[in-house]
C-alpha positions in Angstrom: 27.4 3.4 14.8 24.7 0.9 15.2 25.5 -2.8 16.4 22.5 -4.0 14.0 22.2 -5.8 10.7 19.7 -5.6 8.3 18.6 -7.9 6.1 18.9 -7.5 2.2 16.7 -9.9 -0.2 17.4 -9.3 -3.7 14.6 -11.3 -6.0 15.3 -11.8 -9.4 13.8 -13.2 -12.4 12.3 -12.9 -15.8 9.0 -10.9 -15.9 5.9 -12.8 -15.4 7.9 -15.2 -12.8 6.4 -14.1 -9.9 8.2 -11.7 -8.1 5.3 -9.2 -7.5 3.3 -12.1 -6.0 6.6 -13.5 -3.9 7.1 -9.8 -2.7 3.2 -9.8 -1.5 3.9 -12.8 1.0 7.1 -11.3 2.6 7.2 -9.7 5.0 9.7 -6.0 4.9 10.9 -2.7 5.7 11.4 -1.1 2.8 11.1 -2.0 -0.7 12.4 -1.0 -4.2 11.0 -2.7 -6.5 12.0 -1.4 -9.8 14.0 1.5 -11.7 16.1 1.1 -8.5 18.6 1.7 -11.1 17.2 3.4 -14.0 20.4 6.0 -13.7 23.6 6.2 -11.7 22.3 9.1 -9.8 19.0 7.2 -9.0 21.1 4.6 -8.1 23.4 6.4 -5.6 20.4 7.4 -4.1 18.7 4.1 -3.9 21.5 3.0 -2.2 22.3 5.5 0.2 18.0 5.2 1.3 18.7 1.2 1.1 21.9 1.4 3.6 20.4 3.4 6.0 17.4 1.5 6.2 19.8 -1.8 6.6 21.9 0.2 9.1 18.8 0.5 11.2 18.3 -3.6 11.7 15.2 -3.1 8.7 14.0 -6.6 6.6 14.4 -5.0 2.9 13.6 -5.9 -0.4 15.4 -5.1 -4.3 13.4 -6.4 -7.3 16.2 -4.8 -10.0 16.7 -6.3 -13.6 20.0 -4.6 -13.9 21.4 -7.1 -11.4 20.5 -10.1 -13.4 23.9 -11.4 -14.4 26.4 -12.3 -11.4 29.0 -9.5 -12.2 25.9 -6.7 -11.9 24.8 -8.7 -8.7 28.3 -8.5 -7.5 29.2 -4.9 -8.0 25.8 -4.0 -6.3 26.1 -6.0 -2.9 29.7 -4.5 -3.0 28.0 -1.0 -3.1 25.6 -1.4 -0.3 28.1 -3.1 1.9 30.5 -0.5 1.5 27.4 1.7 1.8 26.2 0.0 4.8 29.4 0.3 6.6 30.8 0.5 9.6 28.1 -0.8 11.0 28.0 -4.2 10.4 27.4 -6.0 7.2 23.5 -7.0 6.1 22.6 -10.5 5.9 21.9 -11.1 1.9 19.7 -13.6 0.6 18.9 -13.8 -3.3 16.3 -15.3 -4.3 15.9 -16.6 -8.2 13.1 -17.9 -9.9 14.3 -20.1 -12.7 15.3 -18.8 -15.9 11.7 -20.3 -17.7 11.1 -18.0 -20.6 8.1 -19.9 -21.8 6.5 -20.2 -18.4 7.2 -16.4 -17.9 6.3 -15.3 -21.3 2.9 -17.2 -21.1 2.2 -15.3 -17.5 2.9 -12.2 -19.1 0.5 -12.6 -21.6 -2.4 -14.0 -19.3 -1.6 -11.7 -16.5 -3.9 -9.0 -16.1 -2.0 -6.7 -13.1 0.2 -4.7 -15.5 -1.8 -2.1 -16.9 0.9 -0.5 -18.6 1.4 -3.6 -20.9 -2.1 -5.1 -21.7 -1.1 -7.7 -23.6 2.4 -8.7 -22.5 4.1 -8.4 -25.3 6.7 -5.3 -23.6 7.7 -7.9 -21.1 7.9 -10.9 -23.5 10.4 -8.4 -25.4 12.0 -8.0 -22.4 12.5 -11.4 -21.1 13.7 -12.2 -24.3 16.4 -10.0 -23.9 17.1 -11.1 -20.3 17.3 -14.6 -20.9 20.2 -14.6 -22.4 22.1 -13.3 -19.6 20.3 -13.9 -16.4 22.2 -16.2 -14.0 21.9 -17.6 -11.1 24.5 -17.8 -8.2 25.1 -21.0 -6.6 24.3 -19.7 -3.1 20.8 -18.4 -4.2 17.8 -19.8 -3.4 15.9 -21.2 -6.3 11.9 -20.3 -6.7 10.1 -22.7 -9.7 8.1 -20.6 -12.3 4.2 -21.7 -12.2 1.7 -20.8 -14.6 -0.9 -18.6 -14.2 
């Protein structure tokens, strides 16, 4: 058993927030930054890779729209601290940018580093969507939405 902690950061937000950009300026271990859960098996997998990397004293880093609402949020950091265990638990920061659709939506549609959706209008679908029930935790730590 290891006597290290890791670090977890989860970053949330609406696409076009900023979480590609915020991820660029960190510095990290290991990063998973999306379909982290695109299936329970993916996400088993994801977790076991994430724990062992945490168990080893690693900086990492979850970008994961499923974990948008506080009850998703919860059950997850419940899974990789059971996962983590028994070495001791990670330090968890989450970080949020603000639940601006209309900042976001606009990014999306002026950004040009997604090739897969040109004009933005997939991730404008999307945030729509994920406005609705994207929260933020009182403990997290709160990133403003800029235009781009």
């Amino acid at each position: 058993m290891s006597d290290k902690h890791g670090t977890l950061i989860l970053i949330q937000g609406l696409a076009g927030s900023g979480k590609s950009h915020l991820i660029e300026l960190l510095r990290y271990d290991f990063l998973i930054q999306e379909n982290f859960a695109a299936s329970e098996s993916s996400e088993k997998r994801n977790i076991d890779d994430l724990a062992r990397e945490l168990r080893c004293g690693r900086c990492c880093i979850v970008s994961e729209r499923k974990y948008r609402s506080n009850v998703e949020r919860s059950t997850f950091i419940q899974k990789v601290t059971a996962a983590v265990s028994p070495s001791p638990h990670p330090t968890i920061k989450v970080i949020c940018f603000e639940n601006d659709i209309e900042t976001a939506n606009h990014n999306c549609r002026t950004r040009t580093n997604k090739a897969h959706d040109p004009t933005g209008d997939g991730h404008v679908a999307q945030n729509d969507d994920d406005t609705r029930d994207y929260e933020i935790p009182a403990d997290a730590i709160v990133v403003k939405v800029h235009r781009i």
